[in-house]
C-alpha positions as a Markdown table, in Angstrom:
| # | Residue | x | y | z |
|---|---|---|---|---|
| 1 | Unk | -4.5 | 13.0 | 6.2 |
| 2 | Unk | -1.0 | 14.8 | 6.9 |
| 3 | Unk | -0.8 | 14.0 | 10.2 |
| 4 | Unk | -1.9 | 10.8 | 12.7 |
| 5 | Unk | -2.5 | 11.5 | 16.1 |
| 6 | Unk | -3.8 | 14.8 | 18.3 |
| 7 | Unk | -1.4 | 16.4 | 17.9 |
| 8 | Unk | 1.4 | 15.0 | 16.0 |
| 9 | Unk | 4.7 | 16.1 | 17.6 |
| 10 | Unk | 7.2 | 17.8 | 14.9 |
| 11 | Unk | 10.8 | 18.4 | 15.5 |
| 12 | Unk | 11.2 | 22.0 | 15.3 |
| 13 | Unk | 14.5 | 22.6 | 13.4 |
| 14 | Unk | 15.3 | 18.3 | 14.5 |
| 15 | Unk | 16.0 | 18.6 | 17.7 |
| 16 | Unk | 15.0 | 21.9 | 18.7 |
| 17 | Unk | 15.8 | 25.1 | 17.7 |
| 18 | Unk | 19.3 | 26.7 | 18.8 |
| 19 | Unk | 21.7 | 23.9 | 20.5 |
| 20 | Unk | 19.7 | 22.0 | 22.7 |
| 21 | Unk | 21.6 | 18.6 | 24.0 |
| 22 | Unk | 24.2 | 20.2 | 22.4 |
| 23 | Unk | 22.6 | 19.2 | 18.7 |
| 24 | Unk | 22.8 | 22.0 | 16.6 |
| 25 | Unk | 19.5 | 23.0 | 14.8 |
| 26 | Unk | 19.5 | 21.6 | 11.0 |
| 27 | Unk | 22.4 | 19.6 | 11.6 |
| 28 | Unk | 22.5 | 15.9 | 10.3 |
| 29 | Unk | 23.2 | 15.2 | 13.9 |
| 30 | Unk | 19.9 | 17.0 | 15.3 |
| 31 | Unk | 17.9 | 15.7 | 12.8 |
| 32 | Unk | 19.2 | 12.2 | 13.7 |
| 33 | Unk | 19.0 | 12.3 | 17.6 |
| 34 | Unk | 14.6 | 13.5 | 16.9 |
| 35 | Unk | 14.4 | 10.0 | 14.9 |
| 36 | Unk | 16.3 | 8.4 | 18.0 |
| 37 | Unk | 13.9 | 10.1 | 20.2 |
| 38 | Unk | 10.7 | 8.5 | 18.5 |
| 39 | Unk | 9.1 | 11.8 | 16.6 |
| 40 | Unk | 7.7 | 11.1 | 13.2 |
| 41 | Unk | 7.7 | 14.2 | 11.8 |
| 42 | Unk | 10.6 | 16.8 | 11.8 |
| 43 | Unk | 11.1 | 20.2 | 9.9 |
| 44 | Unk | 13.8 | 21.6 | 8.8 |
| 45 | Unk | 14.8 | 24.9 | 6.8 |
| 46 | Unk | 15.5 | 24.6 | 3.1 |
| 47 | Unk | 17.8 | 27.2 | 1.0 |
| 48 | Unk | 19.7 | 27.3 | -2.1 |
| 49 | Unk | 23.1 | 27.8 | -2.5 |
| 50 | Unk | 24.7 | 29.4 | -5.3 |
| 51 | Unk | 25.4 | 26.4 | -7.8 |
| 52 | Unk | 22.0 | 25.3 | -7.4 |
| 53 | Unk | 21.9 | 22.8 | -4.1 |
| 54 | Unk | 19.4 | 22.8 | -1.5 |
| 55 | Unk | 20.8 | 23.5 | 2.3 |
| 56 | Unk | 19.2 | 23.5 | 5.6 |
| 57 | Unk | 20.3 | 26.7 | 7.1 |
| 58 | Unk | 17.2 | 29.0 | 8.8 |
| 59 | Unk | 18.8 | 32.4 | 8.5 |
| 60 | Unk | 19.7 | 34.1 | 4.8 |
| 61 | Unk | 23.3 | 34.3 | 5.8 |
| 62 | Unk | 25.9 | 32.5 | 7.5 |
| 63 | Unk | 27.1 | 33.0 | 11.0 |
| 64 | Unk | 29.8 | 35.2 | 9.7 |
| 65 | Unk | 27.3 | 37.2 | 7.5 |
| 66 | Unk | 27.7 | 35.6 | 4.0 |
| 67 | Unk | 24.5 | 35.0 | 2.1 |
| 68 | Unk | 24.0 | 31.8 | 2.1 |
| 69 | Unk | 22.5 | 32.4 | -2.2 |
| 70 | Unk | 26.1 | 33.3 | -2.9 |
| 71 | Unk | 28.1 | 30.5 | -1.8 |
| 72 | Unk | 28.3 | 26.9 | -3.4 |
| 73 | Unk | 27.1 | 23.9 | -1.5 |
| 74 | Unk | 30.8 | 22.8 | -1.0 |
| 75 | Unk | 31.6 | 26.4 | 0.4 |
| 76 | Unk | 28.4 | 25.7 | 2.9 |
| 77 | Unk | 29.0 | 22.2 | 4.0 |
| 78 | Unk | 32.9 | 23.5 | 5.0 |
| 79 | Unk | 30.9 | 25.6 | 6.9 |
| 80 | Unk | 29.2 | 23.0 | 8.8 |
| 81 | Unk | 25.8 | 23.5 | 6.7 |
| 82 | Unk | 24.2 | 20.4 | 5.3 |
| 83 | Unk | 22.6 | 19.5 | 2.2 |
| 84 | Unk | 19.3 | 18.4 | 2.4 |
| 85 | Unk | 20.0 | 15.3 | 0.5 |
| 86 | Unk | 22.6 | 14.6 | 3.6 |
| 87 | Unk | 19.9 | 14.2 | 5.8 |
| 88 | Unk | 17.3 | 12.7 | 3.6 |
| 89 | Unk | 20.0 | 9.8 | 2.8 |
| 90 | Unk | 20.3 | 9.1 | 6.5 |
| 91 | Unk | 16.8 | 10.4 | 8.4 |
| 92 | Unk | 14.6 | 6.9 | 9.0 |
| 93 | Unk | 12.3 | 6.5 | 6.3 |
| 94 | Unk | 9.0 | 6.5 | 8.5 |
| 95 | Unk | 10.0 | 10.3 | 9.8 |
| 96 | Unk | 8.1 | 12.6 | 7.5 |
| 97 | Unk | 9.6 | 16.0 | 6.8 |
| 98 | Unk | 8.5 | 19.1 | 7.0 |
| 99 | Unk | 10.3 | 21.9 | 4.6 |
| 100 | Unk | 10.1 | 25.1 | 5.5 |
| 101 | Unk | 11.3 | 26.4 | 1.8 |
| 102 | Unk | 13.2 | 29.8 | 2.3 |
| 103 | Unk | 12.8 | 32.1 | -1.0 |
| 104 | Unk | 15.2 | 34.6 | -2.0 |
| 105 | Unk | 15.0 | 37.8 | -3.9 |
| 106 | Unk | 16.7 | 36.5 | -6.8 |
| 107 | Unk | 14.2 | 34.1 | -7.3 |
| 108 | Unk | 12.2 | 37.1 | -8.8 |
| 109 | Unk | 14.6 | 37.8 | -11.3 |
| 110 | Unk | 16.7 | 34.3 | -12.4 |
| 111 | Unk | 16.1 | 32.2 | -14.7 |
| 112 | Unk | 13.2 | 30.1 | -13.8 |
| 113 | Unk | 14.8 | 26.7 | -14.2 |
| 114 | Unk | 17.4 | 28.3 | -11.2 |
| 115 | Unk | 14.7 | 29.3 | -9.1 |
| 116 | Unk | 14.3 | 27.6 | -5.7 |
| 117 | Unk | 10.6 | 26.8 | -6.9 |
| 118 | Unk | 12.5 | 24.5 | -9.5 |
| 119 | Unk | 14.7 | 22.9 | -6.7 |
| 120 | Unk | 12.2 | 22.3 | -4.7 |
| 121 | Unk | 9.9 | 20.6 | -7.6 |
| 122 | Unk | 13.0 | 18.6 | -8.5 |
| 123 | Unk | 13.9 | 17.3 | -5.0 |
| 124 | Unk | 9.8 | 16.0 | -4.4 |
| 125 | Unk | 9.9 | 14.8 | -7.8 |
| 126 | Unk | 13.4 | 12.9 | -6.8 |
| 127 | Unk | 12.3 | 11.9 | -3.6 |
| 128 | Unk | 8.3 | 10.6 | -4.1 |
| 129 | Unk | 7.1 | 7.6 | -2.6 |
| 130 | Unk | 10.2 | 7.6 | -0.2 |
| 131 | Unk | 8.3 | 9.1 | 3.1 |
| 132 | Unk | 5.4 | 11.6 | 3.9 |
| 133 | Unk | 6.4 | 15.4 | 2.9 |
| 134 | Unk | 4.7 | 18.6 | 3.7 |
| 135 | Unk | 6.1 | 21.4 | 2.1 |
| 136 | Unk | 5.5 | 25.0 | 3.0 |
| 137 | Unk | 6.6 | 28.3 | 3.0 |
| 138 | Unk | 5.8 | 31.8 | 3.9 |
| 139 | Unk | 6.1 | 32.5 | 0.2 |
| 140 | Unk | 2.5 | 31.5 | -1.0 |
| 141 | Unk | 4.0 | 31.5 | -4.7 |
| 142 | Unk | 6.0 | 28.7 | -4.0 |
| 143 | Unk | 2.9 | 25.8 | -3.2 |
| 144 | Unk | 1.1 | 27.5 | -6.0 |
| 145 | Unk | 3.5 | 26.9 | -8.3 |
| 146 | Unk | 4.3 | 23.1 | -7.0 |
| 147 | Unk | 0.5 | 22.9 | -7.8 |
| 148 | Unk | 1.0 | 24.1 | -11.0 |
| 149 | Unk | 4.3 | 22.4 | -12.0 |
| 150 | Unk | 4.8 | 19.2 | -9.6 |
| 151 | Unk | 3.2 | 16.0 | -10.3 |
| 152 | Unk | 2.1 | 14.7 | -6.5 |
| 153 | Unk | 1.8 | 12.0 | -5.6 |
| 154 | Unk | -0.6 | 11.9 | -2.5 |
| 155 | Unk | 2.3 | 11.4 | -0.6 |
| 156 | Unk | 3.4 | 15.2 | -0.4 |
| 157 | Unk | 1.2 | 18.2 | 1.1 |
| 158 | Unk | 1.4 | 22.0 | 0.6 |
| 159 | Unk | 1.0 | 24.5 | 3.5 |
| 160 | Unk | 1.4 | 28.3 | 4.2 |
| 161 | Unk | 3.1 | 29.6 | 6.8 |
| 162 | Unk | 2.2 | 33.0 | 8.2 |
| 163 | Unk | 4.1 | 34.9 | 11.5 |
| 164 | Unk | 3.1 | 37.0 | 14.0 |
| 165 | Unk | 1.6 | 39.7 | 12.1 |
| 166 | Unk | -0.3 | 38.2 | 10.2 |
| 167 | Unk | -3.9 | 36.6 | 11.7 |
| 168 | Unk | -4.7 | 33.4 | 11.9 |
| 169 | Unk | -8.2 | 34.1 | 9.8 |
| 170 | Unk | -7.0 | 35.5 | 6.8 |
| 171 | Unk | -4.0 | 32.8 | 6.6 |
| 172 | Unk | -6.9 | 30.2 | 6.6 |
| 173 | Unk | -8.9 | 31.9 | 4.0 |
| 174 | Unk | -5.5 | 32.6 | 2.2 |
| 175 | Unk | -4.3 | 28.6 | 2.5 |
| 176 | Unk | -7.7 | 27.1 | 1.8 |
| 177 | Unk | -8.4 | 28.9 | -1.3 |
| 178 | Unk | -4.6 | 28.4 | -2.7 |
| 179 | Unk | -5.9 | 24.9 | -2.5 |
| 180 | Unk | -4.1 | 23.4 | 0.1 |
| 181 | Unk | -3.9 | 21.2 | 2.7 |
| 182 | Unk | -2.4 | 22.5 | 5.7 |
| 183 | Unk | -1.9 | 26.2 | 7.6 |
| 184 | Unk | 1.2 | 26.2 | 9.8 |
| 185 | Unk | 0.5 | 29.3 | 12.1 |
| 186 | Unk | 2.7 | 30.7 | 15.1 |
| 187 | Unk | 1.5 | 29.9 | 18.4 |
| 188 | Unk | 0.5 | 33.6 | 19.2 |
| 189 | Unk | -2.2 | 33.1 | 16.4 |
| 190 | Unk | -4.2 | 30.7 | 18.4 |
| 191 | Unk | -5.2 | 32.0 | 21.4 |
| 192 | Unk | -5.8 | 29.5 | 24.1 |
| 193 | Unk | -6.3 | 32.5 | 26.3 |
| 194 | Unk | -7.4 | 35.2 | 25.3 |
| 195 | Unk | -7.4 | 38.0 | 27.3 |
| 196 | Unk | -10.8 | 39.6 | 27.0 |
| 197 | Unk | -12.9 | 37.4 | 24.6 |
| 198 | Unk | -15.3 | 39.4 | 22.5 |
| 199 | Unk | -16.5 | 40.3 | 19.3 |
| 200 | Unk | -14.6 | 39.7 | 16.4 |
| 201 | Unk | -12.0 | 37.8 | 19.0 |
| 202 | Unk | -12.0 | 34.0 | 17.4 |
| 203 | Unk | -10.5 | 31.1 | 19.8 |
| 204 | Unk | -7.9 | 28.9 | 19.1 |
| 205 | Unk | -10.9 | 26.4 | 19.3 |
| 206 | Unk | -12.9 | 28.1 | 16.8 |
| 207 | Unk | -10.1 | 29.0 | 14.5 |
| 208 | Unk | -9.4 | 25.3 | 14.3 |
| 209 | Unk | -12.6 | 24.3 | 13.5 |
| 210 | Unk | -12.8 | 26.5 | 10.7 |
| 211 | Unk | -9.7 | 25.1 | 9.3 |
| 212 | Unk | -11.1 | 21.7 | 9.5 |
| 213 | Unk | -14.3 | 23.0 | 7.5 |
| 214 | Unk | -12.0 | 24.1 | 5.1 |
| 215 | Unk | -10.6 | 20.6 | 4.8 |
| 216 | Unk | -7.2 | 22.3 | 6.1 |
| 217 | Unk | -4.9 | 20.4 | 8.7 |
| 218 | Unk | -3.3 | 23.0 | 11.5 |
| 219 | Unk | 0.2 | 22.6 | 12.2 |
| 220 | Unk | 1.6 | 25.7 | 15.1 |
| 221 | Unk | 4.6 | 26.5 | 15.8 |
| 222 | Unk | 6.6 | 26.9 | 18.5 |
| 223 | Unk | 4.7 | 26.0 | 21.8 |
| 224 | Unk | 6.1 | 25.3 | 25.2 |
| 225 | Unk | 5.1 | 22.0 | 26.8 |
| 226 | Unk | 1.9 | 24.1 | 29.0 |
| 227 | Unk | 0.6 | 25.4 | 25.6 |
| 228 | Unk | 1.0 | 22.5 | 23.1 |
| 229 | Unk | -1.5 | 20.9 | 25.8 |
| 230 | Unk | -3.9 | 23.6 | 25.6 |
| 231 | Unk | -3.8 | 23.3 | 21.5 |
| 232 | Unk | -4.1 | 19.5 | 21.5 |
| 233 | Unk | -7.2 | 20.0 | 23.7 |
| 234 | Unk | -8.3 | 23.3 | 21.2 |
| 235 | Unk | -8.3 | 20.2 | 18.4 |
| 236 | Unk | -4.7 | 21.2 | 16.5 |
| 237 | Unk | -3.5 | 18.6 | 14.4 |
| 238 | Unk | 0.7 | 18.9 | 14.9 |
| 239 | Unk | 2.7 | 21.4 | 17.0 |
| 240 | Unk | 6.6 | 21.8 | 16.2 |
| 241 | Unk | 8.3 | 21.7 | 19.1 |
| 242 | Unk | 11.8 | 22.8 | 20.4 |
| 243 | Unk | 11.4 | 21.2 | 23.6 |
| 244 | Unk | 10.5 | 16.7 | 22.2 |
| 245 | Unk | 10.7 | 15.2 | 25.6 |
| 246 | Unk | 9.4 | 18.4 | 27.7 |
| 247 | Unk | 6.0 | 18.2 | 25.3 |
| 248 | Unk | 5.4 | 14.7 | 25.0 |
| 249 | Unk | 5.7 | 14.1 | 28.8 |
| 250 | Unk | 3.1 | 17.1 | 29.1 |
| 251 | Unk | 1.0 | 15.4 | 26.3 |
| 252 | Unk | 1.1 | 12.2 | 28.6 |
| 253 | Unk | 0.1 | 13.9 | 31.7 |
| 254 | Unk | -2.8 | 15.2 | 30.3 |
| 255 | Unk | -3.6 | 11.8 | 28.6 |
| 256 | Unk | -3.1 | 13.3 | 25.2 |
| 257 | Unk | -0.2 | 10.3 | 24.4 |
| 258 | Unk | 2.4 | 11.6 | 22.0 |
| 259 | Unk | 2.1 | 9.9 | 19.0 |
| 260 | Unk | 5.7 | 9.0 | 19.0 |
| 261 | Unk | 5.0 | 5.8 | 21.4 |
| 262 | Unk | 2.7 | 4.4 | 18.5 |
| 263 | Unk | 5.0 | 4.0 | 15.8 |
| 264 | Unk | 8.3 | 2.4 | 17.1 |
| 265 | Unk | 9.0 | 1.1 | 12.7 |
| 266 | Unk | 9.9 | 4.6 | 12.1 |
| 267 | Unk | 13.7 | 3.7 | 13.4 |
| 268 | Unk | 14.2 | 1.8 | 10.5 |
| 269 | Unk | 16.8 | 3.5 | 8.6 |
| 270 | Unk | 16.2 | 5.1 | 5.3 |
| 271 | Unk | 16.0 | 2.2 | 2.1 |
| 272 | Unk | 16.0 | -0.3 | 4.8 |
C-alpha cells in the first residue's frame, strides 16, 4: 500500500502550486511549511541541471527563459531553485514524496549514464529506506526503466501520469500493464459529474474500481476542496492538493477526516 487513509492528502508542488501564503511552489520553504501543516505526503517537480544535479523546478526553463538542462545546479540555486537533496536533507522523515520526474529531449540522445533515468535511479538507490517514495512521470519510459535498472526496496512505487487529453481508461490499462502500482490522473479524468451519463461514459466510481482490480492505487490531481470530497467518496486513494487546509476542512465536514490528524510522528525531522 502507497497510501493510508481515503484519501491521502498530497502537497501539490508543498504548499500549493503558485505562491500561496506567500510559499513559493518547490521551494525548501513550501515544502517545509506542508510538513508543519501535518500532510504526509508532498510532490514535488524533479529536473536535471546541466552538470548532472536533480532540481525542483516545474517548467523546462527558468523565469527568465533559460532552460533549466543548460545550466549547472550552482547557476539554479543562485536563482532561487533547489536541489532536491536540499529538501530531502530537511523535509521530516515520515512525509513521503512524490516525484514528478520531468524528462528532457536530450535524454534521447546522451549518454545513458547522463540520463535523468540514471539520476533518478541513483537518488532512490541513495535515498532507500529513508521514507515512502512514489515516483512518476508522464514519460512511461522512465518507471520502466527503474523496473528494469533499480533495485526496490518495497519502500518506493512507480506511477504514470497522464493529462487532460489523455483518458483515464487507457492510462489504467497503460499503468497496470507497465507493471505498476499507481495512476496519477488529472481531476478532469474522473468525472464525478458527468454530464450526460451513457454508453461508453465510465464514472469516476467505476474508473476507480477498475484501478483497484488492477491492483493499481489512484492518485488525482489537482481538485478544489468541493471535488476532492466527491473523489474521496468515488473511492480515490490520494488527491494532490493546492489548497491543504481548504481540503482537509472539506474532508472533515463530510466526515472523510484528513489523514493528516492521524500521524502527528511525521514532524520529526529528517535522521532524527
Amino acid at each position: 500500500m502507497i497510501f493510508e487513509g481515503q484519501p491521502a492528502v498530497v502537497g501539490h508542488r508543498g504548499f500549493g502550486a503558485g505562491q500561496p501564503d506567500g510559499y513559493r511552489e518547490n521551494s525548501v520553504e513550501s515544502f517545509l511549511a506542508a510538513a508543519r501543516h501535518g500532510v504526509r505526503w508532498v510532490e514535488l517537480d524533479a529536473r536535471r541541471s546541466s552538470d548532472g544535479e536533480l532540481v525542483l523546478w516545474h517548467d523546462p526553463v527558468t523565469a527568465d527563459g533559460q532552460l533549466i538542462a543548460g545550466r549547472t545546479a550552482a547557476e539554479l540555486a543562485v536563482a532561487g531553485i533547489a536541489a532536491l537533496a536540499d529538501v530531502l536533507a530537511v523535509l521530516p522523515a515520515g512525509v513521503g514524496v512524490n516525484i514528478d520526474v520531468k524528462t528532457t529531449m536530450k535524454d534521447a540522445t546522451d549518454p545513458p549514464a547522463q540520463r535523468t533515468h540514471a539520476l533518478i535511479a541513483a537518488a532512490l538507490h541513495h535515498y532507500q529506506g529513508t521514507r515512502p517514495f512514489l515516483i512518476s512521470s508522464f514519460d512511461p519510459s522512465l518507471p520502466a526503466y527503474l523496473k528494469d535498472h533499480s533495485q526496490l526496496t518495497g519502500g518506493e512505487a512507480l506511477g504514470l501520469i497522464t493529462d487532460e487529453r489523455y483518458p483515464a481508461a487507457p492510462a489504467i490499462s497503460a499503468a497496470a500493464n507497465l507493471g505498476l502500482e499507481a495512476v496519477c490522473l488529472p481531476t478532469d479524468a474522473l468525472p464525478v459529474r458527468p454530464a450526460q451519463p451513457g454508453p461508453g461514459r465510465l464514472s469516476a466510481e467505476e474508473l476507480l474500481r477498475h484501478a483497484h482490480a488492477a491492483g493499481l492505487e489512484v492518485l488525482t490531481w489537482s481538485p478544489d476542496p468541493a471535488d476532492a470530497v466527491l473523489l474521496a467518496q468515488a473511492g480515490v486513494d490520494a488527491v494532490c492538493v493546492n489548497d491543504i487546509p481548504g481540503v482537509e476542512a472539506a474532508l472533515r465536514r463530510a466526515e472523510l477526516p484528513a489523514v493528516t490528524d492521524q500521524r502527528p510522528e511525521i514532524l520529526r525531522p529528517a535522521g532524527a
